[in-house]
PDB file as gemmi writes it, atoms N, CA and C in Angstrom:
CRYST1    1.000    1.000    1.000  90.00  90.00  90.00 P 1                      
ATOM      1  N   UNK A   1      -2.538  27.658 -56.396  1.00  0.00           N  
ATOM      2  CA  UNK A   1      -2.267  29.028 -56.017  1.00  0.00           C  
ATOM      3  C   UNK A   1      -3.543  29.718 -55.530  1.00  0.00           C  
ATOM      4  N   UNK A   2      -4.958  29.759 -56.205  1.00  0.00           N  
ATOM      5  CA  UNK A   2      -6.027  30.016 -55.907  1.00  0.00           C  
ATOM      6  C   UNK A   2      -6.131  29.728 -54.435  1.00  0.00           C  
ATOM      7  N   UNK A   3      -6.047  28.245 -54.147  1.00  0.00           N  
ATOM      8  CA  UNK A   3      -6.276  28.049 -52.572  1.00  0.00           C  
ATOM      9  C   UNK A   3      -5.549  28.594 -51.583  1.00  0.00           C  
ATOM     10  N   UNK A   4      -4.058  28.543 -52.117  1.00  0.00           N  
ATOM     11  CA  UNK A   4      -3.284  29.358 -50.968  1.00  0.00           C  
ATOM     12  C   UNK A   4      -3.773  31.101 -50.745  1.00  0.00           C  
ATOM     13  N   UNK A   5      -4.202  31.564 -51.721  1.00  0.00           N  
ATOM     14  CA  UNK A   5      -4.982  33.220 -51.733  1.00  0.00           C  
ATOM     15  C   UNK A   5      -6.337  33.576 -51.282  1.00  0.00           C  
ATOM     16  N   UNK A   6      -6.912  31.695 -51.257  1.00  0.00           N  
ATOM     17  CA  UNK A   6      -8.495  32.494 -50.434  1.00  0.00           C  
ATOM     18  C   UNK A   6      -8.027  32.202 -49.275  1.00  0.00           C  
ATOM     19  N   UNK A   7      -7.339  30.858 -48.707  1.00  0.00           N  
ATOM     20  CA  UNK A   7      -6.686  31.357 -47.392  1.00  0.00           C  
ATOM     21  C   UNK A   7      -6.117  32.290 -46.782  1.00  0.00           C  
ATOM     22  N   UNK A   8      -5.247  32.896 -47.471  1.00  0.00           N  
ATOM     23  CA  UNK A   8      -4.927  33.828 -46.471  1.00  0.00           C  
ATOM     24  C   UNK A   8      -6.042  35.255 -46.561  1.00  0.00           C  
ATOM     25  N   UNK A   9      -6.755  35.269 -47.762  1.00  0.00           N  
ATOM     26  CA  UNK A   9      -7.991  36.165 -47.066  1.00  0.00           C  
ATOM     27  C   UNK A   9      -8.882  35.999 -46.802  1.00  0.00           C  
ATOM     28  N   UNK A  10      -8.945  34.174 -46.208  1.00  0.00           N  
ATOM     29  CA  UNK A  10      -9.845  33.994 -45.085  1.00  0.00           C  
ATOM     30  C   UNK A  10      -9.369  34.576 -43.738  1.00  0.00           C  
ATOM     31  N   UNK A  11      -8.355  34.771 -43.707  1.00  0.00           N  
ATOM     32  CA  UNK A  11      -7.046  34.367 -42.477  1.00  0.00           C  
ATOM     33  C   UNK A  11      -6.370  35.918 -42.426  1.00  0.00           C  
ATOM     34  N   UNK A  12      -7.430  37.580 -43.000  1.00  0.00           N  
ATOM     35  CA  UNK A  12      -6.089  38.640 -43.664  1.00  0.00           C  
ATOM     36  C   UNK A  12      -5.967  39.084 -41.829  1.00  0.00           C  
ATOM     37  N   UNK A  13      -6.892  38.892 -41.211  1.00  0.00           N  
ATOM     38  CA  UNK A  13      -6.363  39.613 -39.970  1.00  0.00           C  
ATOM     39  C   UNK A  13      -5.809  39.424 -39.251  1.00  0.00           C  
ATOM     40  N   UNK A  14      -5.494  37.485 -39.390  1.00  0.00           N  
ATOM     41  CA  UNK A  14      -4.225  36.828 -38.677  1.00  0.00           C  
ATOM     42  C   UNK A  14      -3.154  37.292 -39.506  1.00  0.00           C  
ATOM     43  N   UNK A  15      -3.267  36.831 -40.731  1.00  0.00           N  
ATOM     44  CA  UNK A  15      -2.103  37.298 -41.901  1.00  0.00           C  
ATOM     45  C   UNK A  15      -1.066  38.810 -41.728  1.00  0.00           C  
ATOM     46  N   UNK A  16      -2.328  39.816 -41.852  1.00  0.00           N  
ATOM     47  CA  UNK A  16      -2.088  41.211 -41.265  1.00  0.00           C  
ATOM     48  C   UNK A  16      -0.874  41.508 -39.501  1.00  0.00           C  
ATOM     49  N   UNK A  17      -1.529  40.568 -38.851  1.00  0.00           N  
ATOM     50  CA  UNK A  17      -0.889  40.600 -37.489  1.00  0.00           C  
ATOM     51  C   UNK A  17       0.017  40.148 -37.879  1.00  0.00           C  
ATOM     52  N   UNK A  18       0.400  38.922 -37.938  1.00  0.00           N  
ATOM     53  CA  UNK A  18       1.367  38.335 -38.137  1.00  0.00           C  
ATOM     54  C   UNK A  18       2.826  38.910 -38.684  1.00  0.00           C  
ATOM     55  N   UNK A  19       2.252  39.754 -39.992  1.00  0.00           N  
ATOM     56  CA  UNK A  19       3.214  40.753 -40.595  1.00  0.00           C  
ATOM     57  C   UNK A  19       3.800  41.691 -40.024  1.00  0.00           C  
ATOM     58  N   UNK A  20       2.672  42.846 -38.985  1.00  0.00           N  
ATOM     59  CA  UNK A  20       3.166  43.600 -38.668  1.00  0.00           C  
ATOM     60  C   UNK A  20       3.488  44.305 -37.299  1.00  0.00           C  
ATOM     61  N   UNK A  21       2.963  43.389 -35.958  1.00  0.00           N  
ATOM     62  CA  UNK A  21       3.461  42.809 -35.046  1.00  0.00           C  
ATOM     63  C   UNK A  21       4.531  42.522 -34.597  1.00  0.00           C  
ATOM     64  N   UNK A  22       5.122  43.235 -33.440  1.00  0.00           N  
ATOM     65  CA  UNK A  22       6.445  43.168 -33.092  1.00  0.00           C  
ATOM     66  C   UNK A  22       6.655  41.681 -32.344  1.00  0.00           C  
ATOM     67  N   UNK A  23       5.994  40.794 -32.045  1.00  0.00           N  
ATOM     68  CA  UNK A  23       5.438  39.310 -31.155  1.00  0.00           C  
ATOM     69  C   UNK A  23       6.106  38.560 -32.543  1.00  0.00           C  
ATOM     70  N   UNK A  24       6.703  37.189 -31.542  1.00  0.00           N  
ATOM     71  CA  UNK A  24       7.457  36.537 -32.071  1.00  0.00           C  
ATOM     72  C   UNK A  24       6.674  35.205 -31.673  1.00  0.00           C  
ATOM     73  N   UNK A  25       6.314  33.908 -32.156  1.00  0.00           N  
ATOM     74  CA  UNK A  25       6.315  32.853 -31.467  1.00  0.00           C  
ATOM     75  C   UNK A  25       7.287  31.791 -32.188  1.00  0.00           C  
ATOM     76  N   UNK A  26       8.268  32.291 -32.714  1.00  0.00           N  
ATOM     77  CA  UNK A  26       9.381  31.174 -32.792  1.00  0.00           C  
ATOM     78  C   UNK A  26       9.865  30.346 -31.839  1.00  0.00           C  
ATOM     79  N   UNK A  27       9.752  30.970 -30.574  1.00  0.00           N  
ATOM     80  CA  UNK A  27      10.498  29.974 -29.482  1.00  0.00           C  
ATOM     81  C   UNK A  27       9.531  28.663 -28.997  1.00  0.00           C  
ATOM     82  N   UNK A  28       8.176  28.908 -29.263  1.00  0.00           N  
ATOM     83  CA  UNK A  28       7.606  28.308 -29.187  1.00  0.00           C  
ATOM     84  C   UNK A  28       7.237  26.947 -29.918  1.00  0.00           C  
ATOM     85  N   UNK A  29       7.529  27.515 -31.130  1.00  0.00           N  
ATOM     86  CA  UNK A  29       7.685  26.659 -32.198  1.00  0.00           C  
ATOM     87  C   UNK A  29       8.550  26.164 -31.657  1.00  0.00           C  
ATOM     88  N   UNK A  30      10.093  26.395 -31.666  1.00  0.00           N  
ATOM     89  CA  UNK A  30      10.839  25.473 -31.250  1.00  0.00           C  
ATOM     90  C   UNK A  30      10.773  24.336 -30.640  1.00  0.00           C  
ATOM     91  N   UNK A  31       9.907  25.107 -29.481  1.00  0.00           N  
ATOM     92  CA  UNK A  31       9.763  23.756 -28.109  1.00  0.00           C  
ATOM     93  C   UNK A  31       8.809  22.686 -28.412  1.00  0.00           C  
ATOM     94  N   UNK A  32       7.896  23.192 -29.448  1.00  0.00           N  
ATOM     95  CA  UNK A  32       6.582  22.096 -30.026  1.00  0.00           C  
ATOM     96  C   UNK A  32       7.800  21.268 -31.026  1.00  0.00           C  
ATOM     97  N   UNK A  33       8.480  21.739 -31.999  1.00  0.00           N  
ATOM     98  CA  UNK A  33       9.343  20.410 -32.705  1.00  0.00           C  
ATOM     99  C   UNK A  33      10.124  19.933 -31.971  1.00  0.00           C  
ATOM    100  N   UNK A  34      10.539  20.548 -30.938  1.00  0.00           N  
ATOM    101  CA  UNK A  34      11.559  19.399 -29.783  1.00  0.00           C  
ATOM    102  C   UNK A  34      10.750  18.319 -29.115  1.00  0.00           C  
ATOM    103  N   UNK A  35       9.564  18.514 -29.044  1.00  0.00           N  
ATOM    104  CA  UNK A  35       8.681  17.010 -28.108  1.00  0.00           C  
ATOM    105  C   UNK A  35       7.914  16.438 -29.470  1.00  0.00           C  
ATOM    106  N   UNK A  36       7.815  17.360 -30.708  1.00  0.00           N  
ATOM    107  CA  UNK A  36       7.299  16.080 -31.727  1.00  0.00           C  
ATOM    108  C   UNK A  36       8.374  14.856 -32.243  1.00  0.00           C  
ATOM    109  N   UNK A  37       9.641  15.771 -32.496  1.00  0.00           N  
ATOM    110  CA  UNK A  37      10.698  15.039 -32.320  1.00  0.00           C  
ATOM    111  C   UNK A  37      11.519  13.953 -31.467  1.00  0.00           C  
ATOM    112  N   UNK A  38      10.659  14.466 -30.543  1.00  0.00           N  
ATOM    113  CA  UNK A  38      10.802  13.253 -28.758  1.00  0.00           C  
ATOM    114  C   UNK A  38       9.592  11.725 -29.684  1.00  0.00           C  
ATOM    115  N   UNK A  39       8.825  12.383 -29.956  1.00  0.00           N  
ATOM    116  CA  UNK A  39       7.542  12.025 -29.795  1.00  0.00           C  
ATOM    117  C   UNK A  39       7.683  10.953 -31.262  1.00  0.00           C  
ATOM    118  N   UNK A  40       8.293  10.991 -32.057  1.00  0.00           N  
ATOM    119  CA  UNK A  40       8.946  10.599 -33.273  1.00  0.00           C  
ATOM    120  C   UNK A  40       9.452   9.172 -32.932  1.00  0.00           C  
ATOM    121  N   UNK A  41      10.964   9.211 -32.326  1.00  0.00           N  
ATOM    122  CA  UNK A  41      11.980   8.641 -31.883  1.00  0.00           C  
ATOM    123  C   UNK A  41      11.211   8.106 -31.054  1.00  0.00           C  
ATOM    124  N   UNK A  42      10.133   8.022 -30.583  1.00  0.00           N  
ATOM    125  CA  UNK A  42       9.706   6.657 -29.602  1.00  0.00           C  
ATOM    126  C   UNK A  42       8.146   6.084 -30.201  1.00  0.00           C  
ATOM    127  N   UNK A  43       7.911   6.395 -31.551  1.00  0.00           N  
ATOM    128  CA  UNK A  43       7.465   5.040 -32.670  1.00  0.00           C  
ATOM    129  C   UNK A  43       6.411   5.067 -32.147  1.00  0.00           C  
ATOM    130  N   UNK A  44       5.560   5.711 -31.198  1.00  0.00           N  
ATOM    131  CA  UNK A  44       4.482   5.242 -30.936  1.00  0.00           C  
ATOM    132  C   UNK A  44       4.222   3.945 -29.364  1.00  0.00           C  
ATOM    133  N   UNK A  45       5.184   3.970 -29.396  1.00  0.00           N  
ATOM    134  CA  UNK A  45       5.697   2.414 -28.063  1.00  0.00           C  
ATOM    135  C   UNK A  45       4.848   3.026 -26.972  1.00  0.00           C  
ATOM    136  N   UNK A  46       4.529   4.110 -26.374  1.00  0.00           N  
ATOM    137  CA  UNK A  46       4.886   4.443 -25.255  1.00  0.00           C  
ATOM    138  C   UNK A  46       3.610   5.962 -24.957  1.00  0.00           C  
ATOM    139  N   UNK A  47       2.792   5.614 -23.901  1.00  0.00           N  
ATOM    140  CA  UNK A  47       2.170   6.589 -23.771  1.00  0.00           C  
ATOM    141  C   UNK A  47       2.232   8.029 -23.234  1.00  0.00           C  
ATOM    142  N   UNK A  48       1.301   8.920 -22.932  1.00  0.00           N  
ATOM    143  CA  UNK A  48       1.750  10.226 -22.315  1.00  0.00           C  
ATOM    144  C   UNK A  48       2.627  10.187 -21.267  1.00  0.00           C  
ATOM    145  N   UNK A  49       2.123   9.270 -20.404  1.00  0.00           N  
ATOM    146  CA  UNK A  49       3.553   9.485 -19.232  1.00  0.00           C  
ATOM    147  C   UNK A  49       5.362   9.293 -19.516  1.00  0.00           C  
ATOM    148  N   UNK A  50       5.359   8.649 -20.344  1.00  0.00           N  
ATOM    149  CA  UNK A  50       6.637   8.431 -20.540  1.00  0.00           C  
ATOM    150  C   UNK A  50       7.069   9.551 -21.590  1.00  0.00           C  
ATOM    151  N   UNK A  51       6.094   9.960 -22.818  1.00  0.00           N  
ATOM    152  CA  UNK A  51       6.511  11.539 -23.263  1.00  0.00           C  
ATOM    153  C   UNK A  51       6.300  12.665 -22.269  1.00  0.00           C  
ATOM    154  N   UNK A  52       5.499  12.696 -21.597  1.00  0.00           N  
ATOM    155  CA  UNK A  52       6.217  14.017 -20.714  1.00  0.00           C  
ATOM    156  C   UNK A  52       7.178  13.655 -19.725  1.00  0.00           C  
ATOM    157  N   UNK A  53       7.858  12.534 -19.223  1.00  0.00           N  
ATOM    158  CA  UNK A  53       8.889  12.291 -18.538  1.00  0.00           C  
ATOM    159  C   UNK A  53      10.365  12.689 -19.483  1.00  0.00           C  
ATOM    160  N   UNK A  54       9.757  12.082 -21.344  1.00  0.00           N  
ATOM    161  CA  UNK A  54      11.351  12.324 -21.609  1.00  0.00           C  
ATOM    162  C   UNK A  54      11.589  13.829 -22.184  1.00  0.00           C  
ATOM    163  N   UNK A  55      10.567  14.400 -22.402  1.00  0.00           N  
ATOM    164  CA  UNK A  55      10.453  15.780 -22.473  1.00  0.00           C  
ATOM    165  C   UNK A  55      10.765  16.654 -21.025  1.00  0.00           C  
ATOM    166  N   UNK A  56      10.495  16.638 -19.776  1.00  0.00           N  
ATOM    167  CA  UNK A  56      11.086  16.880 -18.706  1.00  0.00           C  
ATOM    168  C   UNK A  56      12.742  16.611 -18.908  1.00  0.00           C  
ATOM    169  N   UNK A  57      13.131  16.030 -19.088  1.00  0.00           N  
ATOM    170  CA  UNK A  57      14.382  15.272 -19.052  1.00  0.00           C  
ATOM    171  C   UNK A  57      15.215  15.676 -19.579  1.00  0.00           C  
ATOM    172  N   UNK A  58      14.383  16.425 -21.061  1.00  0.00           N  
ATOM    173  CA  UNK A  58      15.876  16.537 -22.049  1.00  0.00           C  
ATOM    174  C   UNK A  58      15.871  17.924 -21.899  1.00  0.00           C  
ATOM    175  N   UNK A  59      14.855  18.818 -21.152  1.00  0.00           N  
ATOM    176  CA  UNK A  59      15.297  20.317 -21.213  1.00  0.00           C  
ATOM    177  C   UNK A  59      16.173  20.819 -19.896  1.00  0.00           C  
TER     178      UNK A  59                                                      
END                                                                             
């Protein structure tokens, strides 16, 4: 618990924003677990070109 509390008041003015900030980056999030999830399902086989081809692909 200690560590999670000096973090965030290492972190109070991200923390602070974060709270009270009308800015959202959920959608963003989204789109980062949709290509880790790409990125998952192909095990490692396969380099950048073929993850940004199947990421092109599936949106």
């Amino acid at each position: 618990m200690h560590t999670f509390i000096n973090g965030l008041e290492r972190n109070l003015t991200a923390v602070t924003a974060g709270l009270t900030l009308p800015w959202s980056s959920g959608v963003v999030e989204g789109h980062v677990n949709r290509i880790k999830m790409i990125k998952r399902q192909m095990h490692g086989r396969a380099g950048f070109k073929l993850l940004h081809k199947r990421v092109l692909l599936a949106s």
